[in-house]
DRENGU-896514 format. One record per atom (N, C-alpha, C): x, y, z; residue in three letters. Coordinates in steps of 0.02 Angstrom, whole numbers, plus 50000, padded with zeros to 5 digits. Layout:
BEGIN
XYZALA...
// end
This chain:
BEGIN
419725669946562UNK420075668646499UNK419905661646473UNK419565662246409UNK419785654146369UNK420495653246345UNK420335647346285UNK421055644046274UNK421145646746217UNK420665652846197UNK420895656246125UNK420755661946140UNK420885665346172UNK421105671646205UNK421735671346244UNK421925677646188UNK422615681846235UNK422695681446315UNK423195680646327UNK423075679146392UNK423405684646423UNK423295686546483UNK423605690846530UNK424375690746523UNK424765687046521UNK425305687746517UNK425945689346475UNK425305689346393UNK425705690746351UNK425615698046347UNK426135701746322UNK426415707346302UNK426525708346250UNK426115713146186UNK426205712646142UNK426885717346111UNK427265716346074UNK427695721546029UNK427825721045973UNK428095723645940UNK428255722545841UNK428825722645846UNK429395724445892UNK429935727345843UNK430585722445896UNK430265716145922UNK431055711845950UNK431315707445896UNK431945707145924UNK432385701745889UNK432515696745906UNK432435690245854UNK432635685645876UNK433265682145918UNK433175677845956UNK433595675346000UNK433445671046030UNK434155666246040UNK434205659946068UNK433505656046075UNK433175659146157UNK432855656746193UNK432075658146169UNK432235664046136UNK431345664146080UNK430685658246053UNK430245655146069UNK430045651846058UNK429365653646001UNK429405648745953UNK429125652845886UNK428525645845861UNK428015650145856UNK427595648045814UNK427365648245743UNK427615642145724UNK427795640345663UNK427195637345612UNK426885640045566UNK426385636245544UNK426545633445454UNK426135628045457UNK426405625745381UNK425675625345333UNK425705630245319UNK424945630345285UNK424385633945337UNK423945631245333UNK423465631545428UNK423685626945478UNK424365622045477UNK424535617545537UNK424985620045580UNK425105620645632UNK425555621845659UNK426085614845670UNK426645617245677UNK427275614145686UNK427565613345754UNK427625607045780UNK427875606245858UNK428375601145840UNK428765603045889UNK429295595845895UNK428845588445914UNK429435581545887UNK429255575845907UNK428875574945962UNK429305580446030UNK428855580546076UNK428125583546113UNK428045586846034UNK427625589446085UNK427505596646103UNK428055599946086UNK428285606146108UNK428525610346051UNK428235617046073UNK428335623846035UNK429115623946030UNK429505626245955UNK430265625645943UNK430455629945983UNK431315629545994UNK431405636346014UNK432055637145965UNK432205644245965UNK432665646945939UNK432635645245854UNK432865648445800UNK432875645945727UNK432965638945720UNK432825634645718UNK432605628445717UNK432685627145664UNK432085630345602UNK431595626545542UNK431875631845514UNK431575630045441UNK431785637745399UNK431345639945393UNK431125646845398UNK430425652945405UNK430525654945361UNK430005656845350UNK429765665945301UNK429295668145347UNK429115673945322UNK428445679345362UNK428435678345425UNK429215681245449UNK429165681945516UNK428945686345554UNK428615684445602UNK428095688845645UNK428235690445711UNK428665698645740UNK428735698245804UNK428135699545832UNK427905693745900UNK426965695345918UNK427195697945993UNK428065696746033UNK427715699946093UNK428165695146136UNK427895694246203UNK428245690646270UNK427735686346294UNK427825680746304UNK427265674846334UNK427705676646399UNK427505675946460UNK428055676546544UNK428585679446535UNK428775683746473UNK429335686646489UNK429855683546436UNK429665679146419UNK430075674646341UNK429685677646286UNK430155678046231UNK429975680646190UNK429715676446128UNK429315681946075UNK428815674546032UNK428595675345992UNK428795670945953UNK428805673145865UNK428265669645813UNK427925672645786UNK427735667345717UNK428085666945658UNK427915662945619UNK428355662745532UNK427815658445518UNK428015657045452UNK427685652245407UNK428345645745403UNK428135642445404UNK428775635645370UNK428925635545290UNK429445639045272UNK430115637145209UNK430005630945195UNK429485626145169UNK429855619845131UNK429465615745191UNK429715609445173UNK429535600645191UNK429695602545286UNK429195599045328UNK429395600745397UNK430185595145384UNK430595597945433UNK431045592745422UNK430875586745496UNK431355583245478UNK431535577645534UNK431645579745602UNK431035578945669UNK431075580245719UNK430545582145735UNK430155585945676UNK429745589945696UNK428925586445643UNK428535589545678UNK427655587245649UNK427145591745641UNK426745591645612UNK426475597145596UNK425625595745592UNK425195597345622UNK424255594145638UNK424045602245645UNK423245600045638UNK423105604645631UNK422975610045714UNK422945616945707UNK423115620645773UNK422545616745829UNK422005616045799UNK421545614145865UNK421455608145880UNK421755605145856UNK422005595045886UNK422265597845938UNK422635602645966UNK423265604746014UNK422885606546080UNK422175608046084UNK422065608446141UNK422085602846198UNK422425603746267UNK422435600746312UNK423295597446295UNK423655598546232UNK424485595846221UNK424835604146238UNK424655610846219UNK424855616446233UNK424535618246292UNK424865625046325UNK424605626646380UNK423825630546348UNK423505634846381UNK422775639146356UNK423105645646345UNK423665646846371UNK424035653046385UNK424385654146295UNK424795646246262UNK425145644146214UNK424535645246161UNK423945641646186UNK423505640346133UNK423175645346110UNK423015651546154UNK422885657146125UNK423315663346112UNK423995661446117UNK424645666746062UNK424555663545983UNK424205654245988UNK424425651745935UNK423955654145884UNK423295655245920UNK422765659445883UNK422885664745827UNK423155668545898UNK423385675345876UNK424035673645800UNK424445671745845UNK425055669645782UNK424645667645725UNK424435660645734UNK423935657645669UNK423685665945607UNK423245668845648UNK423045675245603UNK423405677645582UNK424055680645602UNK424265686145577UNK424835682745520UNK425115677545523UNK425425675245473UNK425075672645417UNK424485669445400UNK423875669745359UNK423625675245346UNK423695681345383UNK423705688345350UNK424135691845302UNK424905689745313UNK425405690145267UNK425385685445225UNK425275681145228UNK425045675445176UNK424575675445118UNK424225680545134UNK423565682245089UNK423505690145080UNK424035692045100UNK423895699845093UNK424555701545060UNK424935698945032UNK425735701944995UNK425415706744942UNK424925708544900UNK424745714144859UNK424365717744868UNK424215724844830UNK423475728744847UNK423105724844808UNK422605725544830UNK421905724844810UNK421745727344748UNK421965736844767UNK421855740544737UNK422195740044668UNK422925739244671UNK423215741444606UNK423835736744606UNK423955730644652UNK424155727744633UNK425085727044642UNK425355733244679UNK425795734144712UNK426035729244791UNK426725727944778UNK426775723744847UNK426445728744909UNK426405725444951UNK426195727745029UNK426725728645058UNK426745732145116UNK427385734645164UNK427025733845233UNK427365734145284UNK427175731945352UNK427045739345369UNK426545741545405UNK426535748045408UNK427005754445478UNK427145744345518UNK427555748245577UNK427335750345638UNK426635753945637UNK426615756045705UNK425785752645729UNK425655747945666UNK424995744045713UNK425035736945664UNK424655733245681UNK424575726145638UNK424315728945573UNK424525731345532UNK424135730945448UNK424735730045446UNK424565729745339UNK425005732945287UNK424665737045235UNK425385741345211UNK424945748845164UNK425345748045119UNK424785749345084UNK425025751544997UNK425365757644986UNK426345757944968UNK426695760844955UNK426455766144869UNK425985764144844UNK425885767144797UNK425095771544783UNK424795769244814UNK423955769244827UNK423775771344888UNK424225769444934UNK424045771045003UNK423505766645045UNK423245762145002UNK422965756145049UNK423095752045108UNK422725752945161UNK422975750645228UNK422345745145242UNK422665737745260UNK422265732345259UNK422405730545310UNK421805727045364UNK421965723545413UNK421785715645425UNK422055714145477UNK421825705145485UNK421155704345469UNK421155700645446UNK420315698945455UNK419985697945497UNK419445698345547UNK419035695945600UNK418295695345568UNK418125690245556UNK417445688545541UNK416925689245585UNK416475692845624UNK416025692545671UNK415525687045651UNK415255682345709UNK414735676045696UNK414385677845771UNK413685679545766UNK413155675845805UNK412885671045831UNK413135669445875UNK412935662145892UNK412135662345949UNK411965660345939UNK411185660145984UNK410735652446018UNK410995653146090UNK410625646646126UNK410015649346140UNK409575644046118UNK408705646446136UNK408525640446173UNK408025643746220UNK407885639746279UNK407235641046286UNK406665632846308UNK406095636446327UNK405815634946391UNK405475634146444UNK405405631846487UNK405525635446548UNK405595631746610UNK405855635946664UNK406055630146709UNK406475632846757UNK406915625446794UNK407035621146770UNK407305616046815UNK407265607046769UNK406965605046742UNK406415609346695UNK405965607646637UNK406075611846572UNK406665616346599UNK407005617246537UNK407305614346489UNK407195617746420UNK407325611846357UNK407755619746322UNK408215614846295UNK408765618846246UNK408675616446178UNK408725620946110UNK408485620246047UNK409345619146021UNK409335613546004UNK409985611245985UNK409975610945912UNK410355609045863UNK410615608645784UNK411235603945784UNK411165603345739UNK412105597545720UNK411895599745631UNK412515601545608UNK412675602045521UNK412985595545522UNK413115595345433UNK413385586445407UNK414145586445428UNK414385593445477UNK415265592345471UNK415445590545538UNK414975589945579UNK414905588645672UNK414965582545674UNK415405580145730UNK415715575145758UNK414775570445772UNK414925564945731UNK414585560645752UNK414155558945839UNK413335563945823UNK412955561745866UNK413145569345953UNK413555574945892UNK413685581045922UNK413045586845893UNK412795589745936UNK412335598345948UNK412605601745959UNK412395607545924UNK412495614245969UNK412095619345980UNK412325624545978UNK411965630945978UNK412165632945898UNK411495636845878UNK411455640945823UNK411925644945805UNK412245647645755UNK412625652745729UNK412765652745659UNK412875658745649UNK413195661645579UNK413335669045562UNK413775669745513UNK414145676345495UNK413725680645491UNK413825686945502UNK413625694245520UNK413695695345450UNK413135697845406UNK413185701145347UNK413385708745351UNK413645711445272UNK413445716545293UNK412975723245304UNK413125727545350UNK412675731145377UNK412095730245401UNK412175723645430UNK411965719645492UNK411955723945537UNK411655722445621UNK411745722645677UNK411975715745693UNK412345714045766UNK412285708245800UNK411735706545797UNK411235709845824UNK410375706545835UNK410165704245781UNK410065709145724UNK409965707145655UNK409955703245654UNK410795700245659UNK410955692245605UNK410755689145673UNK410835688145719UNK410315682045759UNK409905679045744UNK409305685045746UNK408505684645719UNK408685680745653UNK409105682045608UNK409045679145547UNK409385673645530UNK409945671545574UNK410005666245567UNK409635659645611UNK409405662045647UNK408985657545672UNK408195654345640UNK408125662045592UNK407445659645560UNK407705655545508UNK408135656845473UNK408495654145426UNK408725645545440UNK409095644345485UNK409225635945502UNK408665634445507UNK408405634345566UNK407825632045592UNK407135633545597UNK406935639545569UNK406265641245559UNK405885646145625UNK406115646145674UNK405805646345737UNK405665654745731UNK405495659545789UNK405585665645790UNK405585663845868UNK406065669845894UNK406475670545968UNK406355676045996UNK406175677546061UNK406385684546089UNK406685685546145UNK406825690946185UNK407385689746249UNK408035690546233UNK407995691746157UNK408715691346151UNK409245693946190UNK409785689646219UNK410065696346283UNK410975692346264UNK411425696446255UNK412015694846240UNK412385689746311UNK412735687246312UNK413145682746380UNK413755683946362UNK414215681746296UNK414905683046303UNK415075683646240UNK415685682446234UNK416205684146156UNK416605678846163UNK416895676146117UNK417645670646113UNK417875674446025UNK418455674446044UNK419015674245994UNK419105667545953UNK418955665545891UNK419035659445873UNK419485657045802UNK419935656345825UNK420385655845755UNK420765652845727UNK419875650545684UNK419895642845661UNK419445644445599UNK419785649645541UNK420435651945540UNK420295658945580UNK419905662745562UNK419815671045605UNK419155674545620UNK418705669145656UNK418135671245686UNK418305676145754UNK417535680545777UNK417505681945835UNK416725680745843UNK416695675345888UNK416205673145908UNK415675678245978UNK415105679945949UNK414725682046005UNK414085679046019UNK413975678046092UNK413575673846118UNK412905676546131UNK412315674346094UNK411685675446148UNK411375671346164UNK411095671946220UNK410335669446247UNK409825672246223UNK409165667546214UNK408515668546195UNK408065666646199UNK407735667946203UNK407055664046213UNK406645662946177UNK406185654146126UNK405865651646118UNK405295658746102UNK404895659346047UNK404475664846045UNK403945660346012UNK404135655545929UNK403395653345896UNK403765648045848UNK403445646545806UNK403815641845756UNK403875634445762UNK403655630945700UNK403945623645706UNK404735624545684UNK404925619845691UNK405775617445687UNK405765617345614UNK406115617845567UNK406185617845505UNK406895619045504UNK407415610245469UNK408175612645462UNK408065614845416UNK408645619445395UNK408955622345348UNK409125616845289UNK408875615245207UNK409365610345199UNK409965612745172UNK410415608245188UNK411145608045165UNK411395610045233UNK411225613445263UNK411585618545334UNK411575615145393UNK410725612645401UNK410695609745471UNK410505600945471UNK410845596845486UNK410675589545454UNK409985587045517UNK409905590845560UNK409555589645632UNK409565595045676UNK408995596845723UNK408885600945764UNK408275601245790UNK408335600245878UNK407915595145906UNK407625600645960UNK407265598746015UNK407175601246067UNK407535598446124UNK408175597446196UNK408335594246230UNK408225596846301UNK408065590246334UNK407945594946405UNK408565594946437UNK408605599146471UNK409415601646523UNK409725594646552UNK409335590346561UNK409455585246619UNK409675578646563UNK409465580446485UNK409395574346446UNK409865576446372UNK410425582146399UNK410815583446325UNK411005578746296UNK411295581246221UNK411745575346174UNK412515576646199UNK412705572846159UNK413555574846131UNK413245582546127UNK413845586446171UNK414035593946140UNK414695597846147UNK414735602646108UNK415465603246111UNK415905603446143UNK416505602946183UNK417065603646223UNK416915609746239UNK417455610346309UNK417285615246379UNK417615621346337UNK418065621146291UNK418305628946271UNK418005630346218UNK417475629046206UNK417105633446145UNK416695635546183UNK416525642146144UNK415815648746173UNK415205644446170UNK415305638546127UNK414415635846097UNK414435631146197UNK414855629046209UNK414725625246285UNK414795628946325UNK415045635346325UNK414745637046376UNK414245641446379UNK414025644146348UNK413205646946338UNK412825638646368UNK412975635246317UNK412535629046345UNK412625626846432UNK413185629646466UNK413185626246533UNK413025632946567UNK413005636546557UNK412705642746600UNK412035642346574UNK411625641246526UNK410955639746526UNK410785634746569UNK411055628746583UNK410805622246630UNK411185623746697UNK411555629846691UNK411455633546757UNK410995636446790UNK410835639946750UNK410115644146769UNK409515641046765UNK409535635346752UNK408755630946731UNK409105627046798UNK409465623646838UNK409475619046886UNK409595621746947UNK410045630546957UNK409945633447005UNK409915640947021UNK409465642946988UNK409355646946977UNK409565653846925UNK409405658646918UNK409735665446873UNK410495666946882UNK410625666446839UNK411325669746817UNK411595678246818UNK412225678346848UNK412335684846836UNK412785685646762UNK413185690246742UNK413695693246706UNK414265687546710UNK414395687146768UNK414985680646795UNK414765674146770UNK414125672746763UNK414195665346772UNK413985661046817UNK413915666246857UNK413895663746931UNK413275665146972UNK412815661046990UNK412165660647002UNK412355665647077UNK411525668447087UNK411735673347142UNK411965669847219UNK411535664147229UNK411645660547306UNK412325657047282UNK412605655747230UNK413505654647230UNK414005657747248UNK413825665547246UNK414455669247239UNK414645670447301UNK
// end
């Protein structure tokens, strides 16, 4: 499990009621709302709208809304992913979840179609059109992300990028949105020719992350180096280099999909092949 994935313990349901000991995730715009201290509210606290029953974190129960008005006095409000390492990974990915689905009611109160309010439909996450019959769901954006690697052992080199919105003197791995009637593979191949110019093969999938910031689902590949000079993208890619395993930059934090593709690659380049796990074979 990452820190934006559902976690084992939650339990999802639609239909509890609030109470006392309920602890609710509250967002004000895209920020979420914590007390002075620190900590997820409990019980009606703040004043809500678009309240959201999502379910049981351990057996406590757990709510989203939107915030009614000015946060009041006590409470603060930053944005959801400043919060990693202040919430638990367990907190941080209900907050995900919460985050979406109240930005779903937030942006979904009419049809599309004709312009009629929306209704909750009751027996899954949409809402349907009482007049049209339109049934809309959360959004999930699919993105490709792709680490390319060329070399072999500790003479492996990773094809890194940084855009103009990356933390000062931060890389990563490649990615971008799945058009449509795309494949996954598709948009790989194409966003990679696209940033950077290169052409890749090997393409072989490693993992998925949930990312919702605001409602990606991130999927991971590996690849392999095929032909091409480097050519950024302009506007997209401000830099994108060749790095060897032993000599990375700044790269992203341990709970994003882009680091760990990158540390299971300088896994497999320092001790050997990787399985499914992660987990090199003389490790397990």
């Amino acid at each position: 499990m990452s820190a934006t994935d559902l976690p084992d313990s939650f339990v999802s349901a639609r239909t509890l009621t609030p109470a006392a000991d309920a602890v609710w995730f509250v967002f004000d715009g895209h920020r979420i709302v914590l007390t002075d201290d620190r900590t997820l509210p409990t019980g009606p606290a703040l004043p809500m709208v678009d309240v959201v029953p999502l379910g049981t974190l351990d057996g406590t129960p757990v709510f989203a809304a939107g915030l009614d008005g000015d946060v009041p006095a006590g409470f603060a409000s930053n944005p959801l992913r400043a919060n990693f390492g202040t919430l638990s990974d367990a907190q941080m990915g209900v907050a995900g979840y919460a985050a979406q689905l109240v930005d779903f009611i937030r942006t979904h109160r009419y049809c599309g179609r004709c312009a009629t309010p929306l209704l909750e439909s009751g027996h899954e996450r949409s809402r349907t059109c009482p007049k049209c019959g339109l049934t809309v769901y959360p959004r999930v954006a699919p993105v490709a992300m792709v680490l390319i690697r060329r070399g072999e052992g500790a003479a492996t080199e990773l094809l890194l990028a940084r855009g103009p919105q990356f933390a000062p003197g931060m890389y990563s791995a490649l990615a971008g949105f799945v058009e449509p009637s795309e494949t996954l593979e598709q948009a790989a191949h194409r966003e990679v020719r696209e940033e950077v110019g290169v052409t890749i093969t090997g393409l072989t999938y490693a993992l998925s992350q949930p990312w919702p910031f605001p409602h990606s689902l991130m999927m991971g590949f590996d690849a392999l180096y095929a032909g091409g000079k480097i050519v950024p993208q302009p506007g997209e890619i401000e830099d994108a280099r060749w790095f060897p395993v032993t000599e990375l930059p700044l790269v992203p934090p341990p709970f994003s999909i882009a680091r760990q593709l990158i540390d299971l690659a300088v896994e497999r380049a320092l001790n050997g092949a990787v399985d499914g796990s992660g987990t090199p074979p003389d490790m397990a």
